[in-house]
N, C-alpha and C positions, 0 to 999 in steps of 0.2 A: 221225790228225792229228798233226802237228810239235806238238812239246812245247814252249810259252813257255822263253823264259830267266828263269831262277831272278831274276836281278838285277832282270830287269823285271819280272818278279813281287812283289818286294817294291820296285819303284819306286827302286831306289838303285845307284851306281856301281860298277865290278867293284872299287874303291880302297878301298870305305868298311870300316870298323873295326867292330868287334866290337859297340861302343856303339851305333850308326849301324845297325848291321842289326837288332839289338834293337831299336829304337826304331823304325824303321819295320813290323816284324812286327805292335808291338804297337796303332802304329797304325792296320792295317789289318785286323786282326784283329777290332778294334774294328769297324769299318765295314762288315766283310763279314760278323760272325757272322749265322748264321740266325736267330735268335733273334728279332736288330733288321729281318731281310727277311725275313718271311713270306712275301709277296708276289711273290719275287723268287726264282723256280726255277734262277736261275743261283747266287745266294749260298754257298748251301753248298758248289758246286764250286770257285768262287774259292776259300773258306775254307779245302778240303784243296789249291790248291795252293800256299797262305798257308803252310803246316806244310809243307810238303813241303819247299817252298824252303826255310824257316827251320833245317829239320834239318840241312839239307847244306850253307849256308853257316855256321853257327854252329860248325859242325864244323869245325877248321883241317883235318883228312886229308883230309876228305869233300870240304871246298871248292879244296882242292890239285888232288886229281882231278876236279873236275868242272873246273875252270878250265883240266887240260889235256885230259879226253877228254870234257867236256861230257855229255851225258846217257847217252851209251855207256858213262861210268863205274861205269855202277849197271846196267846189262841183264845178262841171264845169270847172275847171280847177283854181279855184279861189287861188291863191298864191303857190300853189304844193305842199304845207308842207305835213299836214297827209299822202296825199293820196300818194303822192310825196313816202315818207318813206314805208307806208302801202306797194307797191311794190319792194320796196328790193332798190329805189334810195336814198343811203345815201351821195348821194356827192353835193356840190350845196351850199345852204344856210349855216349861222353861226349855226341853229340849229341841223342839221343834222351834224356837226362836232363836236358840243359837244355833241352832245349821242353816238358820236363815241369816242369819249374820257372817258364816265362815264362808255361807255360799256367796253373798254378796263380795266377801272381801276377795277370795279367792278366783272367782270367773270376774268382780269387779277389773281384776288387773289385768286378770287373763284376756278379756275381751275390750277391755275398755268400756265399762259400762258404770254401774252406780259407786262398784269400789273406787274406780276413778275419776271419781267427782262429776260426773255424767256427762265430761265433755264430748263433742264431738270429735274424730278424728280428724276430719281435715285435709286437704289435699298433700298427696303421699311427695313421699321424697324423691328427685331425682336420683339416678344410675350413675353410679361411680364408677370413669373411664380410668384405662392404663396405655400408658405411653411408653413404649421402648426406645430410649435414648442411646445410641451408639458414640463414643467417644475415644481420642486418643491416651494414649500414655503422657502426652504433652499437655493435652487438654486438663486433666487429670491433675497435674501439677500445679499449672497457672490458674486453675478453673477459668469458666465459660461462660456468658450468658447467651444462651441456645432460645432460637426465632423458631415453636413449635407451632404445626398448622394441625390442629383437631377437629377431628370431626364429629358432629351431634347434636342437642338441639337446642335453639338459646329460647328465653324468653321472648312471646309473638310482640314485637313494638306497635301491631296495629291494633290489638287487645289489651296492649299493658301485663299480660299474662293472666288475666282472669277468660278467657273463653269466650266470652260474650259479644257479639256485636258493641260496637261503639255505640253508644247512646242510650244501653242496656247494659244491664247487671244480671247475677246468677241470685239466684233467690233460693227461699227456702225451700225444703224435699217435703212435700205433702206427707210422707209416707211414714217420715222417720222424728218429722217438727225441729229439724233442723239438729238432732242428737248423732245423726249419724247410725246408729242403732237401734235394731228394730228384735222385737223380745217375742218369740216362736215355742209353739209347745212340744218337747219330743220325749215321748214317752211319759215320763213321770214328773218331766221336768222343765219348766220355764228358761232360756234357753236364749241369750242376747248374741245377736250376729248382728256383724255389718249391714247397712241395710242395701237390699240389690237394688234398687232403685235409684241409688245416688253413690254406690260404693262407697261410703261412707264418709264420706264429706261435708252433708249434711247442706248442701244444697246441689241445685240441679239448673241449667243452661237450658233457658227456652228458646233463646234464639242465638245461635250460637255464630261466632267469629268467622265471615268466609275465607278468612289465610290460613287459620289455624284449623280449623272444620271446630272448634269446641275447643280444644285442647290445650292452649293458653303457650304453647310453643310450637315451632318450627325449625326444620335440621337448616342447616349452614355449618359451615366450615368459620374458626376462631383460629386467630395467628397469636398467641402468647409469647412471653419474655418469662423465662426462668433462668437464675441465677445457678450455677452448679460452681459450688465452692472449690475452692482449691484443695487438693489431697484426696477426694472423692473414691472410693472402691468399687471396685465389683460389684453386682448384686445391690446396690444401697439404693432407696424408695425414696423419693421427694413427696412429700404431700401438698398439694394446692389445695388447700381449703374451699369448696363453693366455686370449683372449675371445671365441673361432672359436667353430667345431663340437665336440662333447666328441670325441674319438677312444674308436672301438669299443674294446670288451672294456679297457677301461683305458689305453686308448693316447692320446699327449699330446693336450692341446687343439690346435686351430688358434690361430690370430690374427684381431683383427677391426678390418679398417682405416677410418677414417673419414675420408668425401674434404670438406671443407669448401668450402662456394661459396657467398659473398657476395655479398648481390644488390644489383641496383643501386639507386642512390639517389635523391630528385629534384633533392634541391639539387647533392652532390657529384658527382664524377669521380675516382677515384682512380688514381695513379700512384705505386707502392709507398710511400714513407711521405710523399709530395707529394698534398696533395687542390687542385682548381680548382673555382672557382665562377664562374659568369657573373651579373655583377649589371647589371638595365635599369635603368639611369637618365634622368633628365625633360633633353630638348635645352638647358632653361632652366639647369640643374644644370652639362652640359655645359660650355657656354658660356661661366655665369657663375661655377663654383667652386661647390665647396659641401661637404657632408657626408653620407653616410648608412654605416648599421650593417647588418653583415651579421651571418649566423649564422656556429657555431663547430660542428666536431664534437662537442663535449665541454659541448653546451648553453650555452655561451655567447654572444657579442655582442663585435663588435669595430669602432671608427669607422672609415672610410678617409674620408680627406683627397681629394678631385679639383679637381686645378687648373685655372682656368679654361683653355677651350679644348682640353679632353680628346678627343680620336676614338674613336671604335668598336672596340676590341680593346686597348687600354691595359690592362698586368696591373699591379697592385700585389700586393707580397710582402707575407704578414704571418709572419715567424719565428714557429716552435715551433707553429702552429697546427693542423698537420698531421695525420696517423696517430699514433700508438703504433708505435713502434720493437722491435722482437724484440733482446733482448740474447745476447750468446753462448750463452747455457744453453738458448736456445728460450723464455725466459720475457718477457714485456713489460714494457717501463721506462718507465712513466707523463714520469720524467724528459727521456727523449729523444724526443723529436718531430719529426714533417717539417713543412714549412712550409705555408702554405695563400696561393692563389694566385684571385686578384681579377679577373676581366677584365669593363671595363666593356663595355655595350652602348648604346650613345644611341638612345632611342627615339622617333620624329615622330610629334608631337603628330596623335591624330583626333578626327572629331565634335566641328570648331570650332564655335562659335555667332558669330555673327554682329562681334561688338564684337571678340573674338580673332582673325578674319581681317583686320579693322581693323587691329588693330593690327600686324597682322605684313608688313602691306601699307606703313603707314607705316615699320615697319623697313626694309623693302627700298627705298624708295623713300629712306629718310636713309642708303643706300648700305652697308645689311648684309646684301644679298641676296648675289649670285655674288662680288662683291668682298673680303666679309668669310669667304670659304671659298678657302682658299689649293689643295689638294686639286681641287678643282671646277677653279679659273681653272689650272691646272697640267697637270689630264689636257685640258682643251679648248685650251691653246697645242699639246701634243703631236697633240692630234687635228687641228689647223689645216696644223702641218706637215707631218704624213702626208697630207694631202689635195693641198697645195701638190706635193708630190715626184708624185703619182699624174697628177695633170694633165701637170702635166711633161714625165713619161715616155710619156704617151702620143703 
């Protein structure tokens, strides 16, 4: 089978510069290692023609001859490059030492291995827990500090968190010399993995903790104090820093995030730091003008004025009534408030008694029925003339 062009192989122009083909090696390198495609029985093959190519263009001779005799530059024993590398000889030419060098830096980081200065990895990090906090609309205002019980697993106090029987310690992993990683041949290629023996920690528990079994923690239940500021939303995330999972064998805590959700209220509505309230009032109030008190978030009471002849959806504003305002710092400022927002509803009088329909009878009849509802005589002229047009056209 015809051999791809190097160029297409690494996805880049016969033009591109030295920078440009390193950077694309390393990006597909990334992509194709086997490591990341188990799955994927072609991967590994991509990956040796990912090296192959990189050898021979990063090379100026190597990519001089291939650009004029193309892969016939390398058969027969023709310079040694590909075919040279193709069998596992990376020593030799300036090309095969800097793919030893991209290799390094590249799976250095990717694995953690000599690009990353050889340290060991280390015992892993704790699991980051979430908390669903349920709150009032009051709460919400004044903020909280909420008594959470979590569950999961703290550092063992009879190990100290390192795993080990008391009187012992974990020591170094035979297998890996304490690096954590242990360097495997797969295919063409040297090949640094975690090592199975210690998971990568880079040492190993010979006699291990009998509370923890090894493990350097154990589950329990934790009672916390969190602070949930005043003006708080919906949806909004607290982070606790290092109030996760304990992390095995001594290895950092997690985070424990708290998702707050305000529930809803009877009287309010909220809309970030603007609350609305719907107040029913008597047709009579309507009508004739008058006064009534509503509630406040903050427990109090406030009059609204309605001027005679009010309709159904009339809002009044009362400034500063509002929510509690989050100030830059994340904290709330009793100071700053949203406004709280009024909208009347007129409600038609039921279960008249007799002497009430009287009287409402004589109203309409002293000419406060349809006459005195502008509304009313205004949609029936437009419904008069849509009628008039309909006849019309027909």
């Amino acid at each position: 089978m015809a051999q791809q062009c190097y160029y297409e192989v690494l996805g880049i122009e016969r033009t591109a510069d030295a920078a440009s083909i390193k950077s694309a090696f390393r990006k597909r390198a990334m992509q194709y290692h086997p490591d990341r495609n188990k799955d994927d029985p072609e991967a590994e093959q991509k990956f040796k023609e990912l090296g192959e190519a990189y050898e021979v263009l990063s090379d100026d001779q190597k990519r001089a001859a291939y650009d004029r005799f193309g892969h016939a530059a390398f058969q027969n024993g023709g310079m040694g490059g590909a075919n040279g590398f193709a069998r596992g000889g990376m020593g030799g030419g300036a090309g095969a030492a800097g793919f030893s060098d991209i290799f390094d830096e590249i799976f250095g980081e990717f694995m953690g291995g000599r690009g990353g200065g050889g340290r060991r990895s280390g015992p892993g990090r704790g699991a980051d827990l979430k908390y669903n906090l349920e709150i009032t609309l009051e709460e919400a205002f004044h903020g909280k500090k909420a008594e959470l019980t979590v569950p999961g697993s703290v550092s063992c106090e009879t190990c100290e968190g390192s795993g080990a029987k008391p009187g012992s310690g974990p020591v170094e992993c035979g297998t890996c010399k304490g690096v954590g990683r242990v360097r495997v041949q797969q295919g063409f290629f040297t090949i640094e993995r975690s090592c199975p023996h210690c998971n990568g920690e880079g040492r190993t528990i010979s006699d291990p903790c009998t509370d923890c079994g090894g493990q350097g923690r154990v589950r329990r239940e934790r009672t916390l104090s969190v602070d949930v500021p005043p003006g708080i939303e919906d949806g909004t995330r607290i982070r606790l820093s290092g109030e996760g999972e304990a992390g095995p064998r001594g290895g950092p805590e997690g985070d424990l995030y708290i998702f707050i959700h305000v529930a809803d209220n009877d009287l309010f509505e909220r809309d970030g730091p603007d609350l609305f309230c719907i107040m029913p009032i008597p047709m009579t109030t309507a009508a004739l003008g008058g006064e009534f008190e509503t509630p406040t978030i903050d427990g109090g009471r406030v009059k609204i004025s309605v001027p005679e002849g009010s309709q159904t959806g009339r809002r009044f504003r009362v400034k500063g009534k509002g929510m509690t305002q989050l100030d830059s710092s994340g904290r709330g400022d009793i100071r700053r408030r949203g406004d709280l927002y009024v909208e009347i509803q007129v409600e038609t009088p039921t279960s008249l008694n007799a002497e009430q329909k009287d009287l409402l009878r004589q109203f309409c009849e002293a000419g406060g029925g349809e006459a005195a509802c502008p509304q009313h005589k205004g949609f029936f002229d437009k419904a008069k003339t849509f009628w008039e047009n309909v006849t019309e056209g027909r």
